[in-house]
N, C-alpha and C positions, 0 to 999 in steps of 0.2 A: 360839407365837411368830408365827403368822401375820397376826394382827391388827397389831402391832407394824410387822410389814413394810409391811403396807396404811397405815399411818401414817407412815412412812416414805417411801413413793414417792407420798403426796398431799402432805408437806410439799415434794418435790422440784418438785412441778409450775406453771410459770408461771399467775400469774392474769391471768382474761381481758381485762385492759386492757394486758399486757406486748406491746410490738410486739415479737414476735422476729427481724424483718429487720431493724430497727432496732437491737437490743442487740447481734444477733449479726452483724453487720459493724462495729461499731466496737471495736475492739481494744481500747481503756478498759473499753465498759461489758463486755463480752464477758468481760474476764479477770475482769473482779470477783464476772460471775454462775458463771462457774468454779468462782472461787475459793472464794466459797461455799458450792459443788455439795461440792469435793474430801474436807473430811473425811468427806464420806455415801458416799464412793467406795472399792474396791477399788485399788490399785494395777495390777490387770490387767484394767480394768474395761472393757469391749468395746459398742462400740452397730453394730448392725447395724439398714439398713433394708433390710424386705424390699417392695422399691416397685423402679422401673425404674431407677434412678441407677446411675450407671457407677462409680460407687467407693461398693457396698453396705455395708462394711463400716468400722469406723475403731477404732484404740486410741486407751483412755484418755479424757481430756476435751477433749482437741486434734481425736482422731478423731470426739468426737461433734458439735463445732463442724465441722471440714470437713466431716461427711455433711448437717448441718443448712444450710449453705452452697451446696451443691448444690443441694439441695432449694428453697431461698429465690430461686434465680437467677431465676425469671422475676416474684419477686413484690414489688412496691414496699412491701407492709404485710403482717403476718401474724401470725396471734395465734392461742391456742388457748382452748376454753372444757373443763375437766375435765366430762363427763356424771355419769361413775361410776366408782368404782375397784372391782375384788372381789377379794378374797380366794383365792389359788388358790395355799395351802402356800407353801412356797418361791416363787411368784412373784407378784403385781399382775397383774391386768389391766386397765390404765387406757380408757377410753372415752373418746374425745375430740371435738371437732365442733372442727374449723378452715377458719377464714376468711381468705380471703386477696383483695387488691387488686393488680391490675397496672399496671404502672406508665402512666399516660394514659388510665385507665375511674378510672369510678365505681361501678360496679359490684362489688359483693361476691360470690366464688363460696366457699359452704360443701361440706366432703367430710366425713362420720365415716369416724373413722379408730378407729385401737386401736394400744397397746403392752404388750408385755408386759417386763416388770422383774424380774431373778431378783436375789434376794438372800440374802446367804450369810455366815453370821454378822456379822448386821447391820448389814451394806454392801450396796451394790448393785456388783453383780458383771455385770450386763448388764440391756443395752436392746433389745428388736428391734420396728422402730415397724414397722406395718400398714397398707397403704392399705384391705386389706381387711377387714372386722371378723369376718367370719368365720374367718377366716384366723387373725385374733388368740384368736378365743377357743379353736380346734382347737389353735394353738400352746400356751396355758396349760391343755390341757387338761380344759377346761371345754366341759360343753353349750350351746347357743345361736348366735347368729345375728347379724349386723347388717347392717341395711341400707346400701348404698353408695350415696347421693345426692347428688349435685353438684344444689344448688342455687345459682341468682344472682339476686341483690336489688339494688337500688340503693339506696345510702348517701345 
């Protein structure tokens, strides 16, 4: 079943032209990527990030919207590009490279990051995002490594 799941939480993932401070501050588009999300959801479905935000943790799709609002507070753009998703039984380990712009630069600062997604008769049952990738693949259980590189470009 664990393929299924890997298919699962790569259909879940924004493509990399979705601004997500965009979507996810405005209450229209916000509810509707929700609402979308909610039948692939658990009703007790939990996202935690493990990153330095003062409220790490959130219930349900409300909670994954306020911990993703936290995290957006300092960035006027922000978008993710999926690297790679793997297979790890019951969980995903998604790879990620996100880019973000502040608000008055032009400048792009890129971080890989990781999440890992547990799912539980074929719902997603949790999220806990990574700034470290390390960190995410010792979470899923999985051997390996990633680099943490804050890179900045100009757009």
């Amino acid at each position: 079943m664990s393929r299924e799941n890997v298919e699962l939480v790569r259909r879940l993932q924004p493509g990399p032209e979705v601004d997500l401070a965009q979507v996810l501050r405005d209450d229209a588009l916000a509810e509707a990527l929700l609402g979308a999300m909610a039948p692939f959801m658990h009703l007790d479905f939990e996202a935690v990030a493990r990153t330095s935000l003062e409220r790490p943790s959130g219930a349900g799709l409300q909670g994954l919207r306020e911990i993703w609002l936290e995290w957006l507070a300092p960035w006027e753009s922000y978008r993710v590009e999926v690297e790679d998703v793997i297979d790890a039984g019951d969980q995903a380990l998604v790879l990620i490279r996100d880019f973000g712009r502040q608000e008055g630069s032009h400048a792009e600062v890129s971080i890989t990051a990781g999440a890992v997604w547990t799912v539980r008769g074929g719902r997603i049952a949790r999220v806990e995002f990574y700034s470290d990738r390390a960190e995410a693949f010792k979470a899923a259980g999985l051997p390996g490594s990633g680099e943490n590189d804050f890179v900045t470009r100009a757009n």
